[in-house]
PLY file of the C-alpha trace (Angstrom):
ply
format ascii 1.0
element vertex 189
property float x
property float y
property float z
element edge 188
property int vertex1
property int vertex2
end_header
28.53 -37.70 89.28
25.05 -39.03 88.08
21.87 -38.08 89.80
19.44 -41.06 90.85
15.82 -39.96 91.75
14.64 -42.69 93.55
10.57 -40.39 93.12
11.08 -40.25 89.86
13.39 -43.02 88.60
12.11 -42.06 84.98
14.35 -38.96 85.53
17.41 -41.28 86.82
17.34 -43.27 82.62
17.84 -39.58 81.19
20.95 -39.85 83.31
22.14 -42.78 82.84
21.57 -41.82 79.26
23.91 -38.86 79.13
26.56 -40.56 81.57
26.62 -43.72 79.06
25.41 -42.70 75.64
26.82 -45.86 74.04
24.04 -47.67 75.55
21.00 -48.75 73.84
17.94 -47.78 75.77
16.64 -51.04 77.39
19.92 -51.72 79.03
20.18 -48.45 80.16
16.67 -48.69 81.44
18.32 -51.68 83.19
21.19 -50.14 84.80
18.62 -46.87 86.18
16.40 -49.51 87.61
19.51 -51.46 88.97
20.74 -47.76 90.59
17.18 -47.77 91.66
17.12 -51.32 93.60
20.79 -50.57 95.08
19.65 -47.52 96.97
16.23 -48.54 97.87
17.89 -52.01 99.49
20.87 -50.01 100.94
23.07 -51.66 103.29
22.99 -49.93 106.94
26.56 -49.05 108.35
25.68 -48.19 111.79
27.92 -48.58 115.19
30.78 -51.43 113.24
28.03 -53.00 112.05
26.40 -53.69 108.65
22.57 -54.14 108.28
20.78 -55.43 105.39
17.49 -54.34 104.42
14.88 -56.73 104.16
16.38 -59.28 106.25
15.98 -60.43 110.21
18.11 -57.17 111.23
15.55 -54.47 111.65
15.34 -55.74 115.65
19.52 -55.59 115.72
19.56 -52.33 114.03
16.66 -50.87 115.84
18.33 -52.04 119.35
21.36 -50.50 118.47
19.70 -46.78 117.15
17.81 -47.35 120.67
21.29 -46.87 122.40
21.89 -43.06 120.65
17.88 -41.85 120.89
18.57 -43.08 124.72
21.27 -41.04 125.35
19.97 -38.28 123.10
17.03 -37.87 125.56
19.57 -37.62 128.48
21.17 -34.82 126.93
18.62 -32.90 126.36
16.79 -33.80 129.76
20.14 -32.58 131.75
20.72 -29.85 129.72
16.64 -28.91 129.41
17.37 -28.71 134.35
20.39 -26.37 133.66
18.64 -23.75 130.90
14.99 -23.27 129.98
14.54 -23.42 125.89
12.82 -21.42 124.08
9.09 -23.03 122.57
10.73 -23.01 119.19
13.75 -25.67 120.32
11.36 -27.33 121.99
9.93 -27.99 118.87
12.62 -28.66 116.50
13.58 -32.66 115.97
16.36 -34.05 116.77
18.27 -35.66 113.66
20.15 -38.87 113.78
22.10 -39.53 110.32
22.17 -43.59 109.42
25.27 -44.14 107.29
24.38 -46.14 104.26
26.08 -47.74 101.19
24.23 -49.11 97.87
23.40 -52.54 98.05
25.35 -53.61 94.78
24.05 -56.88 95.41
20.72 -56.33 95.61
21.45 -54.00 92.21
23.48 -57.14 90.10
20.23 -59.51 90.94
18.00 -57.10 88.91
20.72 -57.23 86.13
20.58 -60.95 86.15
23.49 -62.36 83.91
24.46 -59.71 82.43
28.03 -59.31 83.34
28.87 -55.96 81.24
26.12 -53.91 82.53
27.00 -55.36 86.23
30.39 -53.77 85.24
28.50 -50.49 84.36
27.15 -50.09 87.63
29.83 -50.75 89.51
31.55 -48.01 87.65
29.05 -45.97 88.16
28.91 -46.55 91.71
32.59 -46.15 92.34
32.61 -43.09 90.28
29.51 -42.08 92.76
25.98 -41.16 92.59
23.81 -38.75 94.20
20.98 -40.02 95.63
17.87 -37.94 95.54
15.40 -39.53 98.03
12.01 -38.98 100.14
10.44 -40.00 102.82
9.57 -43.81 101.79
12.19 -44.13 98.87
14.88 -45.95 101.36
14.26 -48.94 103.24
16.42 -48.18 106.33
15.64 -44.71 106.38
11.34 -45.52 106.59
11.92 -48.12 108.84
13.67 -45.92 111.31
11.48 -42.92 110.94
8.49 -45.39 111.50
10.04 -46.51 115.23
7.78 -45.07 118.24
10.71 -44.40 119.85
8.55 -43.58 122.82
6.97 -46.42 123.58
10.24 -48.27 122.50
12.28 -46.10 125.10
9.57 -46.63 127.76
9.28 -43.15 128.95
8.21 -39.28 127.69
9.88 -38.04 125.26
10.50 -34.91 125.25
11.27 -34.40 121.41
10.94 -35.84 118.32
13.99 -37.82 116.90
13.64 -37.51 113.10
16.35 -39.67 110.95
18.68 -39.05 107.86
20.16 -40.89 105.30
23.74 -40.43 104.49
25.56 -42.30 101.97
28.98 -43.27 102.17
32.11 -43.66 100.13
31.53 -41.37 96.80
27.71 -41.66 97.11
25.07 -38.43 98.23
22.31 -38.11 100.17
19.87 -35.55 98.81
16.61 -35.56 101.20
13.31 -34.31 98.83
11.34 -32.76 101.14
8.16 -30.16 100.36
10.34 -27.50 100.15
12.43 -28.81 98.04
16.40 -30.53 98.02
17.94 -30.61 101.82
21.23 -31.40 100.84
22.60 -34.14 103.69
25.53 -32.59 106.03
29.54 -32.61 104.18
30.98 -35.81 105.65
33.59 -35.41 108.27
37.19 -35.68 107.25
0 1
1 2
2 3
3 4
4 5
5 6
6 7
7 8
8 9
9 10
10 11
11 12
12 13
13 14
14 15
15 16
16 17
17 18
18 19
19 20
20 21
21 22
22 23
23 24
24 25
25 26
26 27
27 28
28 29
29 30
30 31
31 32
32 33
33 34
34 35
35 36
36 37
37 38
38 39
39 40
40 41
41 42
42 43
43 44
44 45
45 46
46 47
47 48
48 49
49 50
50 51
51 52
52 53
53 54
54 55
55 56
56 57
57 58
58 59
59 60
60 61
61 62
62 63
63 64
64 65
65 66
66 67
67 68
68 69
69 70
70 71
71 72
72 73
73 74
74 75
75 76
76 77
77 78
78 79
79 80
80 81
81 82
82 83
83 84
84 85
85 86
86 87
87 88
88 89
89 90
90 91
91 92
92 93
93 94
94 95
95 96
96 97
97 98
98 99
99 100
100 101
101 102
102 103
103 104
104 105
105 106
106 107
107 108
108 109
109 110
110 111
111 112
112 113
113 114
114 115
115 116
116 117
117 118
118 119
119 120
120 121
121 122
122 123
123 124
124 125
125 126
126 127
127 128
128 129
129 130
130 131
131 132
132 133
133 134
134 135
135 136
136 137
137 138
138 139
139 140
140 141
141 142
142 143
143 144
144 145
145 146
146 147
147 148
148 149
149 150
150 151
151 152
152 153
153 154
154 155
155 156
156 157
157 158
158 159
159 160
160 161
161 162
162 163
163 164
164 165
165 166
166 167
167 168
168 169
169 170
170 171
171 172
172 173
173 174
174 175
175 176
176 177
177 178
178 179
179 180
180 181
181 182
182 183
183 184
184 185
185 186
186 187
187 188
């Protein structure tokens, strides 16, 4: 499995490099920039439906994320009546996970005509990749987090909703965070 940094996509060529030594180093420049694109422009799986980045969709996506933070705030307003939590849950976010797949598309666009390195990163993307991402490296994923989902919901909010990206198929989700890699949660079976 390659590793694409979308911080540091200087780091993802070096991979690219190793996976496919056979490539000179502007095309393989290509393809890490390609990997780049694909998982910056990721494709939003969420609720039967697909969302693409960048288009007229944030409203649709956001309206349907709306539905979850709404009934995430019920469940933690009934449960909040029944026990009293301690300050420290009070605090904590909660995490919703948006499902994601690389936008090949958006990936073969940057490649232009050039059908054998297209082929390359299809490979490489059926083969998988994990992605290592922060904060403003996925489209979806800063869009969401951006959301005042309180003002949105039209009432208090009681905690924070904080959002993760998970990639599906073969793909990873690595979260870079200050403390370093938060490896995303093992998909379900």
């Amino acid at each position: 499995m390659i590793v694409c940094n979308l911080t540091k996509p200087e780091s993802t060529f070096d991979q690219v490099r190793k996976h496919l030594p056979d490539l000179i180093p502007t095309d393989a420049a290509l393809i890490a920039t390609a990997l780049v694109e694909a998982a910056r422009w990721s494709i939003a799986e969420y609720d039967n439906h697909s969302y693409e980045w960048g288009s007229d969709a944030y409203e649709h996506m956001s309206a349907a994320v709306l539905k979850e933070v709404e009934q995430v705030h019920e469940n933690l307003e009934s449960a909040k009546k029944v026990t009293k939590a301690s300050k420290t849950e009070a605090e904590e976010p909660v995490t919703i996970t948006i499902p994601l797949r690389p936008s090949q598309k958006v990936g073969e666009a940057f490649l232009g005509d050039r059908n054998d390195l297209k082929t390359k990163l299809s490979d490489l993307l059926q083969e998988g990749v994990e992605f290592h991402y922060g904060p403003t490296d996925i489209g979806w994923h800063w869009s969401m987090e951006r959301v005042n989902w309180q003002t949105v919901t039209g009432g208090d909010m009681s905690k924070r909703i904080r959002f993760t990206a998970e990639f599906i198929d073969n793909n990873e989700a690595v979260e870079l965070g200050p403390g370093g890699k938060k490896k995303a949660p093992k998909k379900k079976a």
